[in-house]
Chimera marker file (.cmm) of the C-alpha trace (Angstrom):
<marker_set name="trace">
<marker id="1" x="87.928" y="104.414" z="117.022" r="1" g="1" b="0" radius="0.5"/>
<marker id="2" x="90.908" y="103.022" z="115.385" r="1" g="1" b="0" radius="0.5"/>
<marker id="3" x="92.772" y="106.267" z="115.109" r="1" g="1" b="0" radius="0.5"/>
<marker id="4" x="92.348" y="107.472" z="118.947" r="1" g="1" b="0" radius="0.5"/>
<marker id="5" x="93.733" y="103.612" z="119.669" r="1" g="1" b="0" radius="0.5"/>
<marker id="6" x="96.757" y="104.279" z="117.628" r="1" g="1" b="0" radius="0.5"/>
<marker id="7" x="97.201" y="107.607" z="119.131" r="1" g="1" b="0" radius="0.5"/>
<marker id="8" x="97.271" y="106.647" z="122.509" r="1" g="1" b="0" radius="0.5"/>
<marker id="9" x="99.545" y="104.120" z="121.368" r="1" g="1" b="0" radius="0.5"/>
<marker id="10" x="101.956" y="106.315" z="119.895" r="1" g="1" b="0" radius="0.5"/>
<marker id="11" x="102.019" y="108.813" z="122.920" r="1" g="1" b="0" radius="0.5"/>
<marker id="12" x="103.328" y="105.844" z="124.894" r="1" g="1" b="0" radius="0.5"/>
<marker id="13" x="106.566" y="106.093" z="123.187" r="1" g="1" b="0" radius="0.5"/>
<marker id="14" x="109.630" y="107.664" z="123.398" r="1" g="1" b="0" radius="0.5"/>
<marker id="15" x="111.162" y="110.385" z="121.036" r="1" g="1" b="0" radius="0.5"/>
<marker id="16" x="113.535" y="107.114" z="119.663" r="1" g="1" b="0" radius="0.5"/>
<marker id="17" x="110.729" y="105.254" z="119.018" r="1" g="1" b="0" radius="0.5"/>
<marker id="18" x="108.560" y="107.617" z="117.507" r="1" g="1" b="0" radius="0.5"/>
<marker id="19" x="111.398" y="108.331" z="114.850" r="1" g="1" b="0" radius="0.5"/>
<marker id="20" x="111.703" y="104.846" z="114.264" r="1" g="1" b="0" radius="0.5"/>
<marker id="21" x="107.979" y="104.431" z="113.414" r="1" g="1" b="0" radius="0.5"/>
<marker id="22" x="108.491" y="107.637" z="111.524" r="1" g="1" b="0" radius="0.5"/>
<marker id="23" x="111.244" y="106.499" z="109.361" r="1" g="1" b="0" radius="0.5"/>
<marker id="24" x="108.994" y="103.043" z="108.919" r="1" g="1" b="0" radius="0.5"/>
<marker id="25" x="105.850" y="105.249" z="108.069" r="1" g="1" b="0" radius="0.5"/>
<marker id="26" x="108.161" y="107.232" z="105.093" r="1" g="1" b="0" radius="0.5"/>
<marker id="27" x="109.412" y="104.086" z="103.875" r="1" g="1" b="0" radius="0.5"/>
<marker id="28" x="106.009" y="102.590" z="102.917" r="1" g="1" b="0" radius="0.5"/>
<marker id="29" x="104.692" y="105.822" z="101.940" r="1" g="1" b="0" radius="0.5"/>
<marker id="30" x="107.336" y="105.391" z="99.095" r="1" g="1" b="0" radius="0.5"/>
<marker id="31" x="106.631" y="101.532" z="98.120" r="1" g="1" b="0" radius="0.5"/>
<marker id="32" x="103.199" y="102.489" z="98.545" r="1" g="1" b="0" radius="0.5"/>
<marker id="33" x="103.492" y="105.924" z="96.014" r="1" g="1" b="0" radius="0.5"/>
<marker id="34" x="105.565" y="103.550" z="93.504" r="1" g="1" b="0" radius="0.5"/>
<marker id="35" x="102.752" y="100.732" z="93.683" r="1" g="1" b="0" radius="0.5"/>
<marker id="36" x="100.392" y="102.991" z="92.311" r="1" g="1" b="0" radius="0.5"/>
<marker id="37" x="102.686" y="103.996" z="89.771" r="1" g="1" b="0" radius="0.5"/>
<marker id="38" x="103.277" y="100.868" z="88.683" r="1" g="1" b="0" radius="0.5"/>
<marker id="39" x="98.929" y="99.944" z="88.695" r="1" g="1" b="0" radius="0.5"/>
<marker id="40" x="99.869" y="97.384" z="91.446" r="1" g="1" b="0" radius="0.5"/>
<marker id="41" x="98.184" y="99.080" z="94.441" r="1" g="1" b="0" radius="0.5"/>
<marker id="42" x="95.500" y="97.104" z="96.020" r="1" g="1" b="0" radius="0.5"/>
<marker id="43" x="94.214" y="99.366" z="98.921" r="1" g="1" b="0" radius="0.5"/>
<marker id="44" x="94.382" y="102.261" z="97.790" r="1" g="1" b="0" radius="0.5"/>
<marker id="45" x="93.072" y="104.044" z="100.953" r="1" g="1" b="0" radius="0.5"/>
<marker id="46" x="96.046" y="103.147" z="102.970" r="1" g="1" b="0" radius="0.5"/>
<marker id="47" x="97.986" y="105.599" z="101.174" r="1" g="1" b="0" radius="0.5"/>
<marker id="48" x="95.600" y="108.069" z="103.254" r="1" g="1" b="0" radius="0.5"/>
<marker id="49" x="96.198" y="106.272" z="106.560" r="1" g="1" b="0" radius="0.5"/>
<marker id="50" x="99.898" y="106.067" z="106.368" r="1" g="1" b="0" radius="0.5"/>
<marker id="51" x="99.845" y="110.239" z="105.490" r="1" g="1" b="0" radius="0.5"/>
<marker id="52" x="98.477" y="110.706" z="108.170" r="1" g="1" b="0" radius="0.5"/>
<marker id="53" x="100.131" y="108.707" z="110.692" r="1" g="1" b="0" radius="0.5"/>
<marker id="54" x="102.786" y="110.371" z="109.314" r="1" g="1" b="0" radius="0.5"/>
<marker id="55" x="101.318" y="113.876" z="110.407" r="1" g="1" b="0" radius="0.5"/>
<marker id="56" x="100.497" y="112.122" z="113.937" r="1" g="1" b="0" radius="0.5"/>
<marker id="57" x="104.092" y="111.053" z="114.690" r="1" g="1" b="0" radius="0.5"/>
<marker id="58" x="105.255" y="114.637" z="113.816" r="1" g="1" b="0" radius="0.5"/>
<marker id="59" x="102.977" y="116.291" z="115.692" r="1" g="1" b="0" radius="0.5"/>
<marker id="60" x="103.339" y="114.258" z="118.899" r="1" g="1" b="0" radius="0.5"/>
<marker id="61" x="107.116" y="114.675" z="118.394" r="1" g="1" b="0" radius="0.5"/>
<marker id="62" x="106.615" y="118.637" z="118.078" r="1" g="1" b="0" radius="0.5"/>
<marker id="63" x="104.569" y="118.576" z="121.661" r="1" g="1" b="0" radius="0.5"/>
<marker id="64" x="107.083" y="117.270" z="123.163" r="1" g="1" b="0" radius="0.5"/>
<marker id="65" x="110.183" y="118.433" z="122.084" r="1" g="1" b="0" radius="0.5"/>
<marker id="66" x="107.899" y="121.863" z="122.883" r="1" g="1" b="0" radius="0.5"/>
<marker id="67" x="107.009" y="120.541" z="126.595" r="1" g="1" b="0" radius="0.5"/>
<marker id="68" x="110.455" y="119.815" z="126.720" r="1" g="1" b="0" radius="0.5"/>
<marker id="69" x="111.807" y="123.569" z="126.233" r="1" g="1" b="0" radius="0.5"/>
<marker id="70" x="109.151" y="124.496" z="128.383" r="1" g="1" b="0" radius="0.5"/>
<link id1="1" id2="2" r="1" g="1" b="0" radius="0.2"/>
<link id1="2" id2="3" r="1" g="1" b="0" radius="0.2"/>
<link id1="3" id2="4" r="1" g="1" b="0" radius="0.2"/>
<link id1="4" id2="5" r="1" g="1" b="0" radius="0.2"/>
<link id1="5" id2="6" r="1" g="1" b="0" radius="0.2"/>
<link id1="6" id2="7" r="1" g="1" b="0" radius="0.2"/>
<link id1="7" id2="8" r="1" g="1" b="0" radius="0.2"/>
<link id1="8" id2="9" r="1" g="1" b="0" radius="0.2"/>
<link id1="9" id2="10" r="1" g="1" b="0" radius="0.2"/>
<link id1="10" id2="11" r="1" g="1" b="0" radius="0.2"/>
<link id1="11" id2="12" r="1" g="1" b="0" radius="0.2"/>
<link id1="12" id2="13" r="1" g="1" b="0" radius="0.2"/>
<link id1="13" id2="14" r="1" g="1" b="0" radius="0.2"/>
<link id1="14" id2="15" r="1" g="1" b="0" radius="0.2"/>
<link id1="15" id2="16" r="1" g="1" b="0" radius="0.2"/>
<link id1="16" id2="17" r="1" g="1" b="0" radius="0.2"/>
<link id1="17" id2="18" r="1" g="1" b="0" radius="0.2"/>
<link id1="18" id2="19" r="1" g="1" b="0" radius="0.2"/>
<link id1="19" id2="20" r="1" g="1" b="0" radius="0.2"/>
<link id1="20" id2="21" r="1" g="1" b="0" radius="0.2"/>
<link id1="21" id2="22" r="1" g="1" b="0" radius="0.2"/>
<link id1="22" id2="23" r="1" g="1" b="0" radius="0.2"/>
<link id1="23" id2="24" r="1" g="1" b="0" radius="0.2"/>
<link id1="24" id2="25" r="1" g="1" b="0" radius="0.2"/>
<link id1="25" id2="26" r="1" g="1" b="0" radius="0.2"/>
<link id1="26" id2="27" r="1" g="1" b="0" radius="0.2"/>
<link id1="27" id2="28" r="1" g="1" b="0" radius="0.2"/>
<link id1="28" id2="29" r="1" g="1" b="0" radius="0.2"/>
<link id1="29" id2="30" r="1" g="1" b="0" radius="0.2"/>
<link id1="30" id2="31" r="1" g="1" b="0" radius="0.2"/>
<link id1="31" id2="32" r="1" g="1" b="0" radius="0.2"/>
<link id1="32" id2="33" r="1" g="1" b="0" radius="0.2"/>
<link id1="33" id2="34" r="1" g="1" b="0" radius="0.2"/>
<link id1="34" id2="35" r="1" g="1" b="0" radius="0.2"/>
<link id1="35" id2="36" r="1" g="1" b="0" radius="0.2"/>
<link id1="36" id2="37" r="1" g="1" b="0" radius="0.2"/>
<link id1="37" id2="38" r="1" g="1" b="0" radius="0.2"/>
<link id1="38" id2="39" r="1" g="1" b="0" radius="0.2"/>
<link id1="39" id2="40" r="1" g="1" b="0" radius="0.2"/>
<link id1="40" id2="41" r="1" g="1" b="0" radius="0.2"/>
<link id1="41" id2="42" r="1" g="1" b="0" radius="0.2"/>
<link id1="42" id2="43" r="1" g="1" b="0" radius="0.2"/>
<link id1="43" id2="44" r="1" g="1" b="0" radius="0.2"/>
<link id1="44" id2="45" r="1" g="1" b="0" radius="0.2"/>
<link id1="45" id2="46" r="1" g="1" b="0" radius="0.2"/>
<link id1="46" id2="47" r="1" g="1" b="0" radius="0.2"/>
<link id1="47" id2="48" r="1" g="1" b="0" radius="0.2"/>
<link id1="48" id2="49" r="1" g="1" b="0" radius="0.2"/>
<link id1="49" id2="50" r="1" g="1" b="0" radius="0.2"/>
<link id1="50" id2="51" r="1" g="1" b="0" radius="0.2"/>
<link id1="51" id2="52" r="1" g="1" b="0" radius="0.2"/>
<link id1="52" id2="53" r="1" g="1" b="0" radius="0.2"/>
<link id1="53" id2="54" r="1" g="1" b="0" radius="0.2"/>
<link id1="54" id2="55" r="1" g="1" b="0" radius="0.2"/>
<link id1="55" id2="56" r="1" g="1" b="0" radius="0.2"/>
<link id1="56" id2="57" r="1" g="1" b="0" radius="0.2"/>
<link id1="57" id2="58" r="1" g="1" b="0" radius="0.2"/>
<link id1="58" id2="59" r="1" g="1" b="0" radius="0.2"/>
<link id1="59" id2="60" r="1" g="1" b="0" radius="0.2"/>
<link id1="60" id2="61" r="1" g="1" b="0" radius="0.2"/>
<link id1="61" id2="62" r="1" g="1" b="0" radius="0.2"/>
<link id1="62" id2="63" r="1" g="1" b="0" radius="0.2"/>
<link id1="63" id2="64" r="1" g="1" b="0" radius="0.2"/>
<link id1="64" id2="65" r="1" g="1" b="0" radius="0.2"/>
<link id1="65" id2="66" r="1" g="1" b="0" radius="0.2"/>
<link id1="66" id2="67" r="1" g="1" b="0" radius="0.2"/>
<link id1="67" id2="68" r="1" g="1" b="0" radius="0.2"/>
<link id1="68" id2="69" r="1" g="1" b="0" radius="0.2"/>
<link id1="69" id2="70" r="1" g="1" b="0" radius="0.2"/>
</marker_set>
């Protein structure tokens, strides 16, 4: 449920936007890969969420930079 809300969510924004939230997404992918090298990690599943909203924003941005060309 949670990840079909967030992905409607993100296919309401622009290509700006959605490389914004990527470049947010990468940057606590990397506090959250130095947390758990450092022990301090708490919840350690949302190292899995934030991959793949990672993977989300990319693929939305692929579609339409492809519906773009097309």
């Amino acid at each position: 449920m949670k990840s079909t809300q967030r992905t409607s969510d993100l296919k309401a924004m622009s290509n700006d936007q959605l490389q914004d939230e990527l470049l947010k997404l990468k940057k606590e992918q990397f506090n959250l890969r130095f947390q758990r090298a450092t022990n301090q990690l708490e919840n350690t599943g949302r190292v899995r969420e934030v991959r793949k909203d990672v993977a989300r924003v990319k693929t939305l941005q692929r579609q339409k930079s492809a519906t773009a060309k097309a």
